[in-house]
C-alpha positions in Angstrom: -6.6 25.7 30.2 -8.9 26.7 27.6 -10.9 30.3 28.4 -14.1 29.1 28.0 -13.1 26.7 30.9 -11.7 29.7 32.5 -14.9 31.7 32.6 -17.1 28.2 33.5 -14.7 28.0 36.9 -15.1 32.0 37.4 -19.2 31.4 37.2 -18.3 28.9 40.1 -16.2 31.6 42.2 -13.3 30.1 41.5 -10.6 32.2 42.3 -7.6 30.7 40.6 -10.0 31.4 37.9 -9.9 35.3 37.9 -6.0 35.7 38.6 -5.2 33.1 35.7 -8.1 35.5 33.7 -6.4 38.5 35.6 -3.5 37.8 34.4 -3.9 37.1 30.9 -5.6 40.5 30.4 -4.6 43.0 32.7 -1.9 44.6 30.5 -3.9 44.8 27.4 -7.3 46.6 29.4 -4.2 48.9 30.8 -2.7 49.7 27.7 -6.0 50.2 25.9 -7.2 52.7 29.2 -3.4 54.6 28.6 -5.0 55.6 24.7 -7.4 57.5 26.4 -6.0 58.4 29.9 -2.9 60.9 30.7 -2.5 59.5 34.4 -0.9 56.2 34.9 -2.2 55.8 38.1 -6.2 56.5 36.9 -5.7 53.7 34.2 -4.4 51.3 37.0 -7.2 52.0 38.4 -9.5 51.5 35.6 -7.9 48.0 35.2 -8.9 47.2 38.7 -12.4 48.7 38.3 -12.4 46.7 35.0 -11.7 43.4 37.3 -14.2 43.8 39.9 -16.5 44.1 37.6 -15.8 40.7 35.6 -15.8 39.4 39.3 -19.2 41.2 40.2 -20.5 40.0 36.8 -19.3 37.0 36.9 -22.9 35.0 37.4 -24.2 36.2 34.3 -21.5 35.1 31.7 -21.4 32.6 29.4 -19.0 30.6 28.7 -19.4 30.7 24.6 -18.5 34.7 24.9 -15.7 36.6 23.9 -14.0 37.4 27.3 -11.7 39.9 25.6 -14.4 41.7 23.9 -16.5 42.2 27.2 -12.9 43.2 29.2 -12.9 46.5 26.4 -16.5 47.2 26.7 -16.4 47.3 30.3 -13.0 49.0 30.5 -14.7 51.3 27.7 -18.0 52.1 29.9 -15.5 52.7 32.6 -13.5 55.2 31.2 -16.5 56.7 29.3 -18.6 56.9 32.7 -15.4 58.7 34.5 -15.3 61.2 32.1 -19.0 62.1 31.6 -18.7 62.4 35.2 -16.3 65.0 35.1 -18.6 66.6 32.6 -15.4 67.1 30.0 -17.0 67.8 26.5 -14.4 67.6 25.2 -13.9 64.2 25.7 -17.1 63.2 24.0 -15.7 65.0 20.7 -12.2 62.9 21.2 -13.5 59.5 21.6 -15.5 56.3 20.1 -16.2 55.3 23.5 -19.1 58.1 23.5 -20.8 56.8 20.3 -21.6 53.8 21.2 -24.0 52.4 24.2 -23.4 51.2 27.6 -25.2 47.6 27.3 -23.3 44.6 26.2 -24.5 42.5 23.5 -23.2 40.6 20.0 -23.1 43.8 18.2 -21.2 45.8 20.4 -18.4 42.6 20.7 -18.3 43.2 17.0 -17.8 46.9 17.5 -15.0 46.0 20.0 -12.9 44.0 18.0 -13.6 46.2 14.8 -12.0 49.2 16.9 -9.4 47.4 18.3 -8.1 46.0 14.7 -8.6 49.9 13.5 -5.9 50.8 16.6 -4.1 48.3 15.1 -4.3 49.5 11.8 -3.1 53.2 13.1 -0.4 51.6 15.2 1.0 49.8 11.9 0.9 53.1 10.4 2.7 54.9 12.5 6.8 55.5 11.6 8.7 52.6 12.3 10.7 54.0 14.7 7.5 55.6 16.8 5.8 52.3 16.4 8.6 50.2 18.0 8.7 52.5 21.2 4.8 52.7 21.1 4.9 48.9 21.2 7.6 48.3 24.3 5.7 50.9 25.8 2.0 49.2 25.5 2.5 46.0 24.8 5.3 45.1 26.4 4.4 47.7 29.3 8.2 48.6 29.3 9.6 52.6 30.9 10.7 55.1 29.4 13.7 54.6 31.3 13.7 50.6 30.0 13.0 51.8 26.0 16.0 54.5 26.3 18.4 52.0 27.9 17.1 49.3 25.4 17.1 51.5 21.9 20.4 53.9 23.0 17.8 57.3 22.6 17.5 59.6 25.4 14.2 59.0 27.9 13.0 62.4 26.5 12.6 60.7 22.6 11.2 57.9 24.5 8.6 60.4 25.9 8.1 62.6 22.7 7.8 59.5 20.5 4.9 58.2 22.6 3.0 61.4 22.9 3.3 62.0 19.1 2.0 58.4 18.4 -0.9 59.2 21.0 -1.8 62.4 19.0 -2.1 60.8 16.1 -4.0 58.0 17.0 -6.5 60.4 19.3 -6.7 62.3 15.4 -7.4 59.2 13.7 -10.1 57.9 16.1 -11.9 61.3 16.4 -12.1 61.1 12.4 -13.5 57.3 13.0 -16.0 58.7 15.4 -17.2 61.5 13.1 -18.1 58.8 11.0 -20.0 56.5 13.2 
């Protein structure tokens, strides 16, 4: 079924709507909250948070919009909201998510998918070795355990290799954001 079919049912409450939607997109809005979250269990609940609100919102959607650009703006708003609450300034400094504004429109979808190609861009970047553990771990939402068992490194690598291909992509969009 065609998403813009998808998000005609969900206007309608239609509940096999949402979990086809939900599940679709669930482990990219996870993935993109574990770029800016240390806690597993805060970005699993980011990606519920991110969910209710599609289903809370749902009313006001139109069919014609990018789903996937409104999942990261919301997930976004989430995560930025969480943090401002905690009044963390140093958070502000770290991210995109704090340059840009909390209302939804055209421009911001834009913004969206311009960042999201720019991870992209970083990811690609990154050693090819870091990248292929970066990917099983966010893309493919594989363990640590899983990776190490799969590419014959200890889980420790596993772990380094991740946190050394979040650093740099936490460097790179701090440099983006200095620039926006």
């Amino acid at each position: 079924m065609e998403e813009n079919e998808l998000i005609l049912l969900l206007k309608q409450s239609n509940q096999e709507a949402f979990t086809t939607l939900y599940k679709k997109y669930w482990k990219q809005v996870y993935n993109f909250s574990r770029l800016y979250l240390t806690s597993q269990s805060v970005a699993e609940e980011v990606v519920q948070e991110v969910f209710i609100k599609v289903w809370e919102s749902r009313d006001f959607m139109r069919e014609e919009d990018n789903f996937k650009g409104l999942l990261f703006i919301i997930t976004r708003n989430l995560i930025f909201n969480m943090h401002r609450k905690n009044l963390n300034e140093d958070f502000y400094k770290m991210t995109v998510l704090s340059a840009m504004e909390n209302s939804y429109d055209i421009e911001e979808e834009i913004d969206a998918k311009n960042l999201s190609e720019y991870i992209d861009l970083l990811i690609a970047d990154l050693p090819p070795r870091r990248r292929e553990i970066f990917n099983l771990s966010r893309k493919e939402n594989k363990s640590y355990k899983e990776i190490s068992q799969l590419l014959g490194v200890s889980e420790k690598t596993v772990e380094n290799q991740i946190g050394e291909a979040l650093k740099f992509l936490r460097k790179n969009l701090i440099l983006l954001s200095l620039f926006l």
